[in-house]
The first five atom37 places (N, CA, C, CB, O) and aatype in JSON, in Angstrom:
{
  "aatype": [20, 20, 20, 20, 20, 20, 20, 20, 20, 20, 20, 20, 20, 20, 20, 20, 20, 20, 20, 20, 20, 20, 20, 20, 20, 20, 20, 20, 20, 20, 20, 20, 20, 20, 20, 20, 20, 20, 20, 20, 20, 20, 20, 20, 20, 20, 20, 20, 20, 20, 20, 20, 20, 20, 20, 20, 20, 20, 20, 20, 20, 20, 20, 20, 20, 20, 20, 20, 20, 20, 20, 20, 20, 20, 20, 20, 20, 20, 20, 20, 20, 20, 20, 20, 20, 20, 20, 20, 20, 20, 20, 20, 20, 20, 20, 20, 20, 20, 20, 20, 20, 20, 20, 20, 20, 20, 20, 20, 20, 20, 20, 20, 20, 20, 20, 20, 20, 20, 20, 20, 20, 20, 20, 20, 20, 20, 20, 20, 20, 20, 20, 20, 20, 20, 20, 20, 20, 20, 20, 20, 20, 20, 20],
  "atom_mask": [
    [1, 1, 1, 1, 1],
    [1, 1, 1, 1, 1],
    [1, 1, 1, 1, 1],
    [1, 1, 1, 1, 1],
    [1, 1, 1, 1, 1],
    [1, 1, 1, 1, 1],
    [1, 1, 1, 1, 1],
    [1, 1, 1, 1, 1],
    [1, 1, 1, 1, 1],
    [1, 1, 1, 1, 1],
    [1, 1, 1, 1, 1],
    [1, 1, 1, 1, 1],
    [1, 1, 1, 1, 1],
    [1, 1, 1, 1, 1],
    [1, 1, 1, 1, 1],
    [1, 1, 1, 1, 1],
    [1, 1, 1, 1, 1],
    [1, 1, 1, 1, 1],
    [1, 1, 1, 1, 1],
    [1, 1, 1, 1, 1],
    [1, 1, 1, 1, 1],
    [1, 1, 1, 1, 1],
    [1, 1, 1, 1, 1],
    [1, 1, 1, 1, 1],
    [1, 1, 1, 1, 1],
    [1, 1, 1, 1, 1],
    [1, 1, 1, 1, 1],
    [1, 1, 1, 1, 1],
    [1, 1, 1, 1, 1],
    [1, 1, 1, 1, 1],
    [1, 1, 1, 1, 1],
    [1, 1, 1, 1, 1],
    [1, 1, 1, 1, 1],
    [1, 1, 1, 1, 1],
    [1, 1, 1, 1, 1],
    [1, 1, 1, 1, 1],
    [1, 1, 1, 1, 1],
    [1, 1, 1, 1, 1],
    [1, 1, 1, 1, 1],
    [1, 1, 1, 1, 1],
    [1, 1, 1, 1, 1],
    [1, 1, 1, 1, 1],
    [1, 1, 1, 1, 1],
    [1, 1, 1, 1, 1],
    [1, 1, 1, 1, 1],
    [1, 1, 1, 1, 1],
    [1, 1, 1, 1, 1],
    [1, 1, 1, 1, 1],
    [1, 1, 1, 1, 1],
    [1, 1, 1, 1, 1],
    [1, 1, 1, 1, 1],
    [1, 1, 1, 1, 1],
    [1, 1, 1, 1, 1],
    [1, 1, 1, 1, 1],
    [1, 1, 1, 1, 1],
    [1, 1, 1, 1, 1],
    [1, 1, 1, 1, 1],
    [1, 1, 1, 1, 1],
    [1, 1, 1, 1, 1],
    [1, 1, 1, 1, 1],
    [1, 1, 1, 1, 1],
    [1, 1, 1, 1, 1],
    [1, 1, 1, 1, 1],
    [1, 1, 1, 1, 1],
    [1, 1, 1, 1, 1],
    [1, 1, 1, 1, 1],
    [1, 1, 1, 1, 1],
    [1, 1, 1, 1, 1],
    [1, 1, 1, 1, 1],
    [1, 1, 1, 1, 1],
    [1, 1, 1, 1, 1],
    [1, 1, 1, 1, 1],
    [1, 1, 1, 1, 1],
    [1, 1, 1, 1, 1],
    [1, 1, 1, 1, 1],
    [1, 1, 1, 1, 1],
    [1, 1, 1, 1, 1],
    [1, 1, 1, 1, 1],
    [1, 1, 1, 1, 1],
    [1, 1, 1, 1, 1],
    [1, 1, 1, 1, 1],
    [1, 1, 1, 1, 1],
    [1, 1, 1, 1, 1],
    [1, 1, 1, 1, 1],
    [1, 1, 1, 1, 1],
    [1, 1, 1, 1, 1],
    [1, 1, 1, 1, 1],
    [1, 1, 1, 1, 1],
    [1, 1, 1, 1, 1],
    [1, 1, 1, 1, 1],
    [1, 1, 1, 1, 1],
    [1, 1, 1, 1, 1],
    [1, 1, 1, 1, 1],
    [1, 1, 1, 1, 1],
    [1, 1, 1, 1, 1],
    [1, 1, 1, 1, 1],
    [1, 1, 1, 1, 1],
    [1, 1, 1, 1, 1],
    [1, 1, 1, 1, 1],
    [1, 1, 1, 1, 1],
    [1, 1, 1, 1, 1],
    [1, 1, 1, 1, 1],
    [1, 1, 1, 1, 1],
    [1, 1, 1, 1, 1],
    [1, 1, 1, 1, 1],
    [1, 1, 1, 1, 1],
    [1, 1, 1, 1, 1],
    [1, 1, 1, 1, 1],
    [1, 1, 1, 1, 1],
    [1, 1, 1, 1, 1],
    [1, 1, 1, 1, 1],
    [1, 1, 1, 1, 1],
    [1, 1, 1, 1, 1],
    [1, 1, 1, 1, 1],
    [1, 1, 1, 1, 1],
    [1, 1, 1, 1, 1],
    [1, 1, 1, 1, 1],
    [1, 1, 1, 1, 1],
    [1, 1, 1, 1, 1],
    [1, 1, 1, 1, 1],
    [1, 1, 1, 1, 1],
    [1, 1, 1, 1, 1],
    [1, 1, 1, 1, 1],
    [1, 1, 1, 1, 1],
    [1, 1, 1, 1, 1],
    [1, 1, 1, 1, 1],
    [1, 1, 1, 1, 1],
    [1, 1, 1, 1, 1],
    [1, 1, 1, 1, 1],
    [1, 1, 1, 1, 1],
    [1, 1, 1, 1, 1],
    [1, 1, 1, 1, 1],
    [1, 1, 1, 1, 1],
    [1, 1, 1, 1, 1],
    [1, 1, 1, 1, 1],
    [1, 1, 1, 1, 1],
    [1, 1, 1, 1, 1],
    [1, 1, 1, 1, 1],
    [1, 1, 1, 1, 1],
    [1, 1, 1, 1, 1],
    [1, 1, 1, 1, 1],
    [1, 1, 1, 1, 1],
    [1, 1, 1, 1, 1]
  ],
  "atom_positions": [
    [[144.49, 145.79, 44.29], [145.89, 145.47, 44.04], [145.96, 144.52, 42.85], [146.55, 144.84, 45.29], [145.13, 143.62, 42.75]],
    [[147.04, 144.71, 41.82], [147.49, 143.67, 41.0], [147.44, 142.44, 41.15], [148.45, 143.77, 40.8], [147.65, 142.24, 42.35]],
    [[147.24, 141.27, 40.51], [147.48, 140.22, 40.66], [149.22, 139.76, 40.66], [146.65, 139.72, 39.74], [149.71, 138.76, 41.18]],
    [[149.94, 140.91, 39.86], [150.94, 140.51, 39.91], [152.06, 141.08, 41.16], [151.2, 140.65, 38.67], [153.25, 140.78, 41.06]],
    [[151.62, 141.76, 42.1], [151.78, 141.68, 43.21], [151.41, 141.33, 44.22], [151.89, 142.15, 43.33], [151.71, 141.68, 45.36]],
    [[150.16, 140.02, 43.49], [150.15, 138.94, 44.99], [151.22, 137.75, 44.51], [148.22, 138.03, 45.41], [151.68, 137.33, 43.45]],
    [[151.35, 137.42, 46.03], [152.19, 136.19, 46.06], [151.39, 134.47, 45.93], [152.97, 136.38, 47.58], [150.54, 134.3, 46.8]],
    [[151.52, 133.59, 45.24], [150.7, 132.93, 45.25], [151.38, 132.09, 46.03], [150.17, 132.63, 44.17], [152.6, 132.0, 46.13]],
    [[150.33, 131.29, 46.76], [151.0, 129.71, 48.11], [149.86, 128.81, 47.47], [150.69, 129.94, 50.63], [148.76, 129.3, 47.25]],
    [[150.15, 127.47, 47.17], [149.7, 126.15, 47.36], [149.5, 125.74, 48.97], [150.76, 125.22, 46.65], [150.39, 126.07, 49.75]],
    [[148.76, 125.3, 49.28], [148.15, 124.79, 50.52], [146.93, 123.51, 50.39], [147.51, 126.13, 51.21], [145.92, 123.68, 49.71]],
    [[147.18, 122.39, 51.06], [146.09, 121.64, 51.14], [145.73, 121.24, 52.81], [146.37, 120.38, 50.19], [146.51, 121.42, 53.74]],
    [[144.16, 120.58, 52.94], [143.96, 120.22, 54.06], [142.35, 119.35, 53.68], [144.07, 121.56, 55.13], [141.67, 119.43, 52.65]],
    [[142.2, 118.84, 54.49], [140.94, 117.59, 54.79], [140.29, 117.89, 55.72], [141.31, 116.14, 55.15], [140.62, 118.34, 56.82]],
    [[139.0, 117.58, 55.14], [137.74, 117.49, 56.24], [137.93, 116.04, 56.38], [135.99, 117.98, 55.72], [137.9, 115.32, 55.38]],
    [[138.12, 115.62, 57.43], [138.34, 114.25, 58.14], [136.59, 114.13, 58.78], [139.87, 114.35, 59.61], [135.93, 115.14, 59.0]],
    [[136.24, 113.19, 58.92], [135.01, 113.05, 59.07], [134.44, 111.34, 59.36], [134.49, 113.75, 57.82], [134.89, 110.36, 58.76]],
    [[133.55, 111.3, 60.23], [133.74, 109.9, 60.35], [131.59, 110.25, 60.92], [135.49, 109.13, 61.83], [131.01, 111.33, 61.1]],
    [[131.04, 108.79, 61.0], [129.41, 108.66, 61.51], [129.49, 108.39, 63.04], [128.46, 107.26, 60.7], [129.99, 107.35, 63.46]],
    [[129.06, 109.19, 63.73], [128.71, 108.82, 65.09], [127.74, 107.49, 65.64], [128.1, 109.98, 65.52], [126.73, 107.39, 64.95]],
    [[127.83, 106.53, 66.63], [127.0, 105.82, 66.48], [125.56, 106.62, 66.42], [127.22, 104.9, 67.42], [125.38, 107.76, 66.85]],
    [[124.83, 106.01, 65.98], [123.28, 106.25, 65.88], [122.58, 107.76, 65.24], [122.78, 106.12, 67.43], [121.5, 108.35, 65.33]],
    [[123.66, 107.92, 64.67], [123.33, 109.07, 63.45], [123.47, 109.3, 62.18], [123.74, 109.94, 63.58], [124.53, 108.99, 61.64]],
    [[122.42, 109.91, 61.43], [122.9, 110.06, 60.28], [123.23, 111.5, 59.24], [122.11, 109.29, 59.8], [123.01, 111.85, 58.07]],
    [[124.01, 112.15, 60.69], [124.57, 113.43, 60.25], [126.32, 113.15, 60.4], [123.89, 114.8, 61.3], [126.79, 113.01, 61.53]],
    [[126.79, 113.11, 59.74], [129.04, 113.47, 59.93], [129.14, 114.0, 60.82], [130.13, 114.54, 58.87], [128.14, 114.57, 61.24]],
    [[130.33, 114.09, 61.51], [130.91, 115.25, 62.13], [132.48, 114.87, 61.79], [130.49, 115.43, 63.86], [133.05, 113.82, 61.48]],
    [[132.91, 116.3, 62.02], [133.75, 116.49, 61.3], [134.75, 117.16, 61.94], [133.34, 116.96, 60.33], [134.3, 118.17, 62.48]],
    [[136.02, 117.02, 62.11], [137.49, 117.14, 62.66], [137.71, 118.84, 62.88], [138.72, 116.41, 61.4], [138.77, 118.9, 62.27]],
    [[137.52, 119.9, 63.21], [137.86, 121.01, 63.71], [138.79, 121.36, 64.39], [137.21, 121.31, 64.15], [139.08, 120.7, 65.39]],
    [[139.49, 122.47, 64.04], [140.72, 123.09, 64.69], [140.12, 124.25, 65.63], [141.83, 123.71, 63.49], [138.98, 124.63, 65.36]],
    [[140.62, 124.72, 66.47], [140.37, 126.12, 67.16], [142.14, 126.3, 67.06], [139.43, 126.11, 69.08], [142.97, 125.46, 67.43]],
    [[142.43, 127.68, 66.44], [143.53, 128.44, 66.15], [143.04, 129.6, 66.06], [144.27, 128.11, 65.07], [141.96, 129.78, 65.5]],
    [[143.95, 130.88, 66.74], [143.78, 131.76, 66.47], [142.47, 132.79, 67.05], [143.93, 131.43, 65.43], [142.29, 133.99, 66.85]],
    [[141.83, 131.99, 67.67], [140.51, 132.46, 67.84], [139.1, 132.15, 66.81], [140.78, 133.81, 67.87], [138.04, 132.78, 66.77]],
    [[139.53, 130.94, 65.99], [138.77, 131.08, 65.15], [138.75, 129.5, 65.02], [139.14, 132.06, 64.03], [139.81, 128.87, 65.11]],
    [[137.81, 129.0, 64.85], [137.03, 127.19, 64.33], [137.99, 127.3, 62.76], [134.37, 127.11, 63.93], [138.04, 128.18, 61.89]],
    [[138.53, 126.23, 62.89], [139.07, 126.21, 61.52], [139.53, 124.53, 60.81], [140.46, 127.24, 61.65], [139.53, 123.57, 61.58]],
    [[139.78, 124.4, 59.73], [139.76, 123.27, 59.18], [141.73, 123.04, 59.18], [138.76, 123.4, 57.57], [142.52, 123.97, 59.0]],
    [[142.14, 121.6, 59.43], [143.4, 121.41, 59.34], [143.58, 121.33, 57.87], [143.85, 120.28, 60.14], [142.77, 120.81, 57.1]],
    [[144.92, 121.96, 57.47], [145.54, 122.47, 56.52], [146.93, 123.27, 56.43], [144.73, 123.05, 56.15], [147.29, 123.87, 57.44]],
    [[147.56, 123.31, 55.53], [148.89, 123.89, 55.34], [149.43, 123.96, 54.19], [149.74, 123.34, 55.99], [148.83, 123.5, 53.22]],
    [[150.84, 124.62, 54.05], [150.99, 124.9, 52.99], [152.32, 123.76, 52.55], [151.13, 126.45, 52.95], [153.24, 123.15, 53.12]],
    [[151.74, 123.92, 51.12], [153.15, 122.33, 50.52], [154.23, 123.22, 50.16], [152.71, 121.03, 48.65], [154.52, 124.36, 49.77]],
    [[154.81, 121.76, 50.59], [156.33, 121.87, 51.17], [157.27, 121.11, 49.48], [156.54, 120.52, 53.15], [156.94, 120.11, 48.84]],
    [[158.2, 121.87, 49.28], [159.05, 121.44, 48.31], [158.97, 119.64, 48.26], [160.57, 122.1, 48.7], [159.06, 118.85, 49.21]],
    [[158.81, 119.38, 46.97], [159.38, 117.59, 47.01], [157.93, 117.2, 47.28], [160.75, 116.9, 48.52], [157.91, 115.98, 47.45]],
    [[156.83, 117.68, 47.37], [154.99, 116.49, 47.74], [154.02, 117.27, 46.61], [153.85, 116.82, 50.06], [153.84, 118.31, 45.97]],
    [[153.59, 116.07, 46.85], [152.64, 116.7, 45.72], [151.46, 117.47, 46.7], [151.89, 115.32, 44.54], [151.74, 117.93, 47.8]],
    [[150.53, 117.5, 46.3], [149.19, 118.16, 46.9], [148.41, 117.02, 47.93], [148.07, 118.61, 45.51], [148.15, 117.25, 49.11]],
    [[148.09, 115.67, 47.15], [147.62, 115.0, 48.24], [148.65, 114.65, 49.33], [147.0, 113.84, 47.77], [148.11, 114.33, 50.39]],
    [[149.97, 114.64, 49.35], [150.75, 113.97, 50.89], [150.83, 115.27, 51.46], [152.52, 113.06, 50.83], [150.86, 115.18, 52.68]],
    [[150.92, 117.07, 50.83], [150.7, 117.78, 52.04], [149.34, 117.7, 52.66], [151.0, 119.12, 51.82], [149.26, 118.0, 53.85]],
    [[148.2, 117.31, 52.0], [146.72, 117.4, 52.98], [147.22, 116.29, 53.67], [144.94, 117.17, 52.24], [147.36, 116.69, 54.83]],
    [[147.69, 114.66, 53.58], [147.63, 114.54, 55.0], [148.53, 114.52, 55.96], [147.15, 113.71, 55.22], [148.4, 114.06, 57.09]],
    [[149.53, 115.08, 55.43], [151.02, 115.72, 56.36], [149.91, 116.28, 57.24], [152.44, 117.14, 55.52], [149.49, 115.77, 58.28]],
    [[149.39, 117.72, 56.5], [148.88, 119.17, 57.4], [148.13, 117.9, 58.57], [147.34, 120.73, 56.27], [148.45, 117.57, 59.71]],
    [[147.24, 117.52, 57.82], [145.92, 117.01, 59.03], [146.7, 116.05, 60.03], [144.35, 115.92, 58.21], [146.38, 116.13, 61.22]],
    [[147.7, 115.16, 59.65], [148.17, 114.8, 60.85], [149.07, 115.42, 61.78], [148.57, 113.88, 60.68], [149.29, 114.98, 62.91]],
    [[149.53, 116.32, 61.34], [150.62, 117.27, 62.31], [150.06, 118.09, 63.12], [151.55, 118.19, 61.6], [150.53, 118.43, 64.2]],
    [[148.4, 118.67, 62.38], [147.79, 119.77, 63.49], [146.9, 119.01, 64.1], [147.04, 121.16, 62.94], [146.36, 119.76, 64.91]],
    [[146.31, 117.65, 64.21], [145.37, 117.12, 64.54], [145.86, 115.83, 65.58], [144.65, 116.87, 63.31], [145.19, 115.0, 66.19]],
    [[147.59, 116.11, 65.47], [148.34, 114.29, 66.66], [147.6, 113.34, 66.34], [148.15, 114.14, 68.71], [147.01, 112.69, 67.2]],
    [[147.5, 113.08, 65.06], [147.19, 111.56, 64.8], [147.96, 111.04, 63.53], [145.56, 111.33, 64.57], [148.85, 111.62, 62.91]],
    [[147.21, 109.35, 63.21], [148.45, 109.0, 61.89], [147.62, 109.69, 60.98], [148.89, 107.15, 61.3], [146.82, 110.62, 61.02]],
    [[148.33, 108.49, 59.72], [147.68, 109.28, 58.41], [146.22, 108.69, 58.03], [148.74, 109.09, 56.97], [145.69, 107.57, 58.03]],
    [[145.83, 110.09, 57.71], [144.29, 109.92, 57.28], [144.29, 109.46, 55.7], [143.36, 111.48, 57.48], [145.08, 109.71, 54.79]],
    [[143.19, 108.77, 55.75], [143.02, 108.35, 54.4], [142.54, 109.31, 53.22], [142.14, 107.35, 54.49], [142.03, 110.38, 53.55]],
    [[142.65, 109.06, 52.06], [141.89, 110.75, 51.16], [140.92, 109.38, 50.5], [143.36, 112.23, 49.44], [141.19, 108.22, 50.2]],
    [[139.59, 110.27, 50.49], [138.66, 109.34, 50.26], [138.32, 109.62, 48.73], [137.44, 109.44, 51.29], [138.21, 108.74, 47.88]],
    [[138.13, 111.54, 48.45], [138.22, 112.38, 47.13], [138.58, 113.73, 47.45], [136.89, 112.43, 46.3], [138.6, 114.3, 48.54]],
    [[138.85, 114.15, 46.3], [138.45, 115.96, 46.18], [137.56, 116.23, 46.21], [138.65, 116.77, 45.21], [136.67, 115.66, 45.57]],
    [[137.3, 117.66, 47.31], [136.43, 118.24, 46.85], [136.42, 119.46, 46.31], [135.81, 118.19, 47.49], [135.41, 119.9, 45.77]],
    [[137.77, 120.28, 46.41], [137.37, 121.19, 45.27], [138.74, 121.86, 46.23], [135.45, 122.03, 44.99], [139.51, 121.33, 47.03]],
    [[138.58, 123.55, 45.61], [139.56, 124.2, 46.56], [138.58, 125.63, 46.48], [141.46, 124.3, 45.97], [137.56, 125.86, 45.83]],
    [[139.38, 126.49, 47.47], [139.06, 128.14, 48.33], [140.47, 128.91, 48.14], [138.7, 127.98, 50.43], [141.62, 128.51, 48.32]],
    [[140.09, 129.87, 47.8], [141.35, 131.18, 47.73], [140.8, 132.31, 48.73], [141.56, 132.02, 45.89], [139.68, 132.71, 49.06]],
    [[141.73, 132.53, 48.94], [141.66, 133.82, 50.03], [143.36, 134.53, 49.82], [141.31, 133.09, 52.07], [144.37, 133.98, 49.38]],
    [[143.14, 136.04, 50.37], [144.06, 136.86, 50.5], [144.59, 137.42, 51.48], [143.87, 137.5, 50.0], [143.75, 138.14, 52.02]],
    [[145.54, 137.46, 51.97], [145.91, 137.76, 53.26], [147.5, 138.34, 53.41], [145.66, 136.46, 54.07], [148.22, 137.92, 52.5]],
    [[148.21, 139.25, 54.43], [148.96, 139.72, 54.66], [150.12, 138.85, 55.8], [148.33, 140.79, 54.87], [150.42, 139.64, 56.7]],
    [[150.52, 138.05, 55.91], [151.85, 137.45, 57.02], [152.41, 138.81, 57.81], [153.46, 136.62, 55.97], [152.9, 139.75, 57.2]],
    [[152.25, 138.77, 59.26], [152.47, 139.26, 59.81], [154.02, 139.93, 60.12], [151.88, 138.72, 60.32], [155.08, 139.36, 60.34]],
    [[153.67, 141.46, 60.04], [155.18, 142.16, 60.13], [155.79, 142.32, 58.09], [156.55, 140.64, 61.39], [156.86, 142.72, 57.65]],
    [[154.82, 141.91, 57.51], [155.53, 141.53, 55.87], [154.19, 142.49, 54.93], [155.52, 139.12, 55.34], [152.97, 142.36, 55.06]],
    [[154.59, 142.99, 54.45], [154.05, 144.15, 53.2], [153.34, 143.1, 51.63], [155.94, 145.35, 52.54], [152.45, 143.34, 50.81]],
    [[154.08, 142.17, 51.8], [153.26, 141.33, 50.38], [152.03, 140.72, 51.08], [154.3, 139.83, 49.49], [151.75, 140.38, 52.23]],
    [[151.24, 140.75, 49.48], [149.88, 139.93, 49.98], [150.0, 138.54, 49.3], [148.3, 140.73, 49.47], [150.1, 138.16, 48.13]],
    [[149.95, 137.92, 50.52], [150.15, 136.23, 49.54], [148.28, 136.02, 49.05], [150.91, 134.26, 51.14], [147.26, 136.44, 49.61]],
    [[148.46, 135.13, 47.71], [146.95, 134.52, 47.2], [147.17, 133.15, 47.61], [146.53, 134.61, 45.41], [148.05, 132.36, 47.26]],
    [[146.12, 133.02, 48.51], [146.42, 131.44, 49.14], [145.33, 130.33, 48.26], [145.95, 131.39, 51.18], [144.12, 130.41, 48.49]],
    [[145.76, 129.5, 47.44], [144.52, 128.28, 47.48], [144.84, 127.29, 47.6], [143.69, 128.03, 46.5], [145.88, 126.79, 47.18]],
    [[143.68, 126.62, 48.41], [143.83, 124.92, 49.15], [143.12, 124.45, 48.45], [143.41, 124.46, 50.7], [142.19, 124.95, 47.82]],
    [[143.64, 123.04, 48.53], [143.06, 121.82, 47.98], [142.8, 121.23, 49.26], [143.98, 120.93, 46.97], [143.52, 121.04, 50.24]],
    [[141.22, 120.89, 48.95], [140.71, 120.32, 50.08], [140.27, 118.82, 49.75], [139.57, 121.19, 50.59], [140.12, 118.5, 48.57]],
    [[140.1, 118.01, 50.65], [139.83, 116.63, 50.24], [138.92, 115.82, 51.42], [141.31, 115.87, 49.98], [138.98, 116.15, 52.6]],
    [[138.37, 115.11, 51.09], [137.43, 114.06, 51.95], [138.42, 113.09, 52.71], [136.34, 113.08, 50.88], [139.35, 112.59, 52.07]],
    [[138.29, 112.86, 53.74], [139.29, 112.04, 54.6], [138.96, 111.05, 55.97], [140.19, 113.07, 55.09], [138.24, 111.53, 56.85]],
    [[139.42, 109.89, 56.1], [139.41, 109.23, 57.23], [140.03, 108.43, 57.89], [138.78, 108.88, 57.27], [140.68, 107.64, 57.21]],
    [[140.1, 108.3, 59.18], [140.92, 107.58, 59.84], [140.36, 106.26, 59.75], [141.14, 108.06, 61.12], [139.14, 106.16, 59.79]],
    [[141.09, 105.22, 59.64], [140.86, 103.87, 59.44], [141.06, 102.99, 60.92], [141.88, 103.41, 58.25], [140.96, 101.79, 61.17]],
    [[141.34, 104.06, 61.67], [141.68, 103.32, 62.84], [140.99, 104.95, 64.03], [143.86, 102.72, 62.83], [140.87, 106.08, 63.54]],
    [[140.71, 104.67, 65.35], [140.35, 104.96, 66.12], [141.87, 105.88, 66.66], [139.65, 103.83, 66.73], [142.76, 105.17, 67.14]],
    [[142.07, 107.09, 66.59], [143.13, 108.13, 66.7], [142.64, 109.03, 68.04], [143.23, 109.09, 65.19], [141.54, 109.52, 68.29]],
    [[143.74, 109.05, 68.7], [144.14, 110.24, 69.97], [144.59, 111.41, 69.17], [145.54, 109.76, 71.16], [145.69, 111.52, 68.63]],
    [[143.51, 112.37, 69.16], [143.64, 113.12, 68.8], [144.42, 114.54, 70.0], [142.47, 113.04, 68.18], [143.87, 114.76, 71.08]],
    [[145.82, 115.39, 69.54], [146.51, 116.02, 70.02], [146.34, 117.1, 69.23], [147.58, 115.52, 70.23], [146.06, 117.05, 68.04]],
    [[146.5, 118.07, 69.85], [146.7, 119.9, 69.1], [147.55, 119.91, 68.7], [146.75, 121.27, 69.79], [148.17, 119.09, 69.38]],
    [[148.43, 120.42, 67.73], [149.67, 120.97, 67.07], [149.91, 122.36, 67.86], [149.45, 121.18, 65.35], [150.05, 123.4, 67.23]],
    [[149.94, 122.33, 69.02], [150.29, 123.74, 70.07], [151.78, 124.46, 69.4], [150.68, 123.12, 72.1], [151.85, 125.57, 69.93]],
    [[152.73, 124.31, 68.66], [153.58, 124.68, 68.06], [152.88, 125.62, 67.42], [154.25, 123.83, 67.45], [153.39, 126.73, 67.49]],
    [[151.69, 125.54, 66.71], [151.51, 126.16, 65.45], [150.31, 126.87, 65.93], [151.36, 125.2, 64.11], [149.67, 127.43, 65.04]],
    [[149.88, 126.97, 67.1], [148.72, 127.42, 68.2], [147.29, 127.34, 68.14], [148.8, 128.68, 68.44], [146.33, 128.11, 68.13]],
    [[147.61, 125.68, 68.08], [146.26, 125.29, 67.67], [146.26, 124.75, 69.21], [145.98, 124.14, 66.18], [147.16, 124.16, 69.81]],
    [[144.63, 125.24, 69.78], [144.74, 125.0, 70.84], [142.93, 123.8, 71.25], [145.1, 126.65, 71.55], [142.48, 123.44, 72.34]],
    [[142.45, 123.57, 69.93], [141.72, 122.18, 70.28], [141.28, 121.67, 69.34], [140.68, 122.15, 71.12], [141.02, 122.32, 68.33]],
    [[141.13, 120.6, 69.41], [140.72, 119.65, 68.2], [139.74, 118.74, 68.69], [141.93, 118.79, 67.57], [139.88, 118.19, 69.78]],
    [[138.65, 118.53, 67.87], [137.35, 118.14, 68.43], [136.48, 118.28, 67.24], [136.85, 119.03, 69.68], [136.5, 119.18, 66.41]],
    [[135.41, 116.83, 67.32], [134.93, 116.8, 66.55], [133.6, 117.15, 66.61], [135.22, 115.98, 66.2], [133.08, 116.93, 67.7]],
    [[132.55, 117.85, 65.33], [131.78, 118.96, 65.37], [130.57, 117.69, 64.45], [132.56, 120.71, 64.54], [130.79, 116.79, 63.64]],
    [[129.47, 118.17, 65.0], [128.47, 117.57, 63.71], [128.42, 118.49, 62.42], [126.79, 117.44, 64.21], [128.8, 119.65, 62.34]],
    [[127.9, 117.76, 61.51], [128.79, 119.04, 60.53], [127.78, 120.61, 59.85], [129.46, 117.98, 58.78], [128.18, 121.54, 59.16]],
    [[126.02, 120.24, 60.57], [125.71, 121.06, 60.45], [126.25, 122.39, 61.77], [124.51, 120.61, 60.16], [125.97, 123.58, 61.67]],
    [[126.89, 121.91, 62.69], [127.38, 122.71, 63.4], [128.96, 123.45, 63.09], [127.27, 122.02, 64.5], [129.51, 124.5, 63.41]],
    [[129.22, 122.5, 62.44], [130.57, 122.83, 61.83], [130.65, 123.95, 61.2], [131.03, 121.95, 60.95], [131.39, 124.88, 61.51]],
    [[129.62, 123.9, 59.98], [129.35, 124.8, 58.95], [128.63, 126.59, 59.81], [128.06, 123.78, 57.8], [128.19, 127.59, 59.24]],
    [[128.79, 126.32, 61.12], [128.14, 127.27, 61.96], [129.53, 128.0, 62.74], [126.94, 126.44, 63.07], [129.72, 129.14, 63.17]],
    [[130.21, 127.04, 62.7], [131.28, 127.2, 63.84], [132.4, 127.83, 62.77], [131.81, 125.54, 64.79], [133.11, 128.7, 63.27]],
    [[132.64, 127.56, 61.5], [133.78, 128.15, 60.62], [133.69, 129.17, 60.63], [133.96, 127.9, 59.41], [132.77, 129.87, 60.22]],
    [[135.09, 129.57, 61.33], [135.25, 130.88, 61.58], [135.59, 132.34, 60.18], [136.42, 130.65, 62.61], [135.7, 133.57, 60.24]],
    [[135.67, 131.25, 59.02], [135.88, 132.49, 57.63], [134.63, 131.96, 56.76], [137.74, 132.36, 56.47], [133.9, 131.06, 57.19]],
    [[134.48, 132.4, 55.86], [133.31, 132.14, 54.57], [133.45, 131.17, 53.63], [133.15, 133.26, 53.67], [132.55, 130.49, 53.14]],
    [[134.83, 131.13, 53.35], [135.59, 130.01, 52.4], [135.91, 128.88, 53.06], [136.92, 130.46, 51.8], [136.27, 127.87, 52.45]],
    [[135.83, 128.92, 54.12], [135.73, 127.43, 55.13], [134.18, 126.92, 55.44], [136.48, 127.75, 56.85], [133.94, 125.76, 55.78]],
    [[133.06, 128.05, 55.28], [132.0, 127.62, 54.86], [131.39, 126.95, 53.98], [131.68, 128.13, 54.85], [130.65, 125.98, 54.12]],
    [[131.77, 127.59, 52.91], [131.48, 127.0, 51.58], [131.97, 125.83, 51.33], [131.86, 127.71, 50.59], [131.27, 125.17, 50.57]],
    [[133.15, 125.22, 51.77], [134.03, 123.9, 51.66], [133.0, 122.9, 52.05], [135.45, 123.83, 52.69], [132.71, 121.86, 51.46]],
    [[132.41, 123.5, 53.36], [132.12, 122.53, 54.21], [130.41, 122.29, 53.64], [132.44, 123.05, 55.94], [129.78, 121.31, 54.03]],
    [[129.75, 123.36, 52.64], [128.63, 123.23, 51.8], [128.96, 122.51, 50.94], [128.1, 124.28, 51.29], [128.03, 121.73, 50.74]],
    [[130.05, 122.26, 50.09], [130.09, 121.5, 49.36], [130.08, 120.08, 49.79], [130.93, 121.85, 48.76], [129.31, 119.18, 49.42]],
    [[131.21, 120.04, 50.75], [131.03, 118.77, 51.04], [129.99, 118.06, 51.66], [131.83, 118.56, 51.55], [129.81, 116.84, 51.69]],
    [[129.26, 119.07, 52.22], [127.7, 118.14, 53.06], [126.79, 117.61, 51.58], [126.24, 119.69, 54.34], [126.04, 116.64, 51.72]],
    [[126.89, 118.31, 50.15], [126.08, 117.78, 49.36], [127.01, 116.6, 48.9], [125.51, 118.77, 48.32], [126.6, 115.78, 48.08]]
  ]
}
């Protein structure tokens, strides 16, 4: 298909990530949606720039405050169809390094059918992402 019949979306989201006591591997903030391990993220909203939708997304799907952005790490495109709709949107996120500065109750965004949130070590993480481009994010960011 054309490029000029994809639809393009802006989207950002954060690997939130924090050290467990007595280790020196991350783990790292995971969604289960959909049937699939996935990273919190969404798409920007008129009026924000790129960094306040990553931590809009991560605190709305994750019930906590705002996470801190520590850096970029890069972004992922993917292509995909919205359900019941004939256009193919081109999705790319801006992803970013992130943390809570404070100790957070973490809640699901069940609106949006995210049904757990839990944190992963991150060589397990990188096991548990349920697409390829959520792999690679999560390669980049382990180097």
């Amino acid at each position: 298909m054309s490029k000029s019949k994809i639809k393009p979306v802006t989207a950002a989201g954060g690997i939130v990530w924090r050290y467990p006591k007595n280790s020196s591997e991350p783990e790292v903030l995971m969604i289960f949606r959909n049937g699939y391990w996935d990273l919190p993220k969404g798409k920007l909203e008129k009026g924000e720039t790129i960094e306040m939708c990553a931590v809009r997304e991560v605190s709305e799907e994750v019930g906590s405050g705002i996470p801190s952005i520590i850096y970029k790490i890069g972004t992922s495109y993917h292509e995909y169809t919205e359900k019941g709709k004939k256009k193919i949107r081109g999705k790319t996120t801006h992803w970013y390094s992130m943390i809570f500065t404070q100790e957070e109750a973490l809640i699901p965004e069940e609106k949006e059918g995210i049904e757990e949130v839990k944190w992963v070590r991150l060589g397990k993480a990188i096991e548990l992402a349920g697409f390829e481009n959520l792999k690679n994010v999560l390669k980049t960011f382990q180097k």
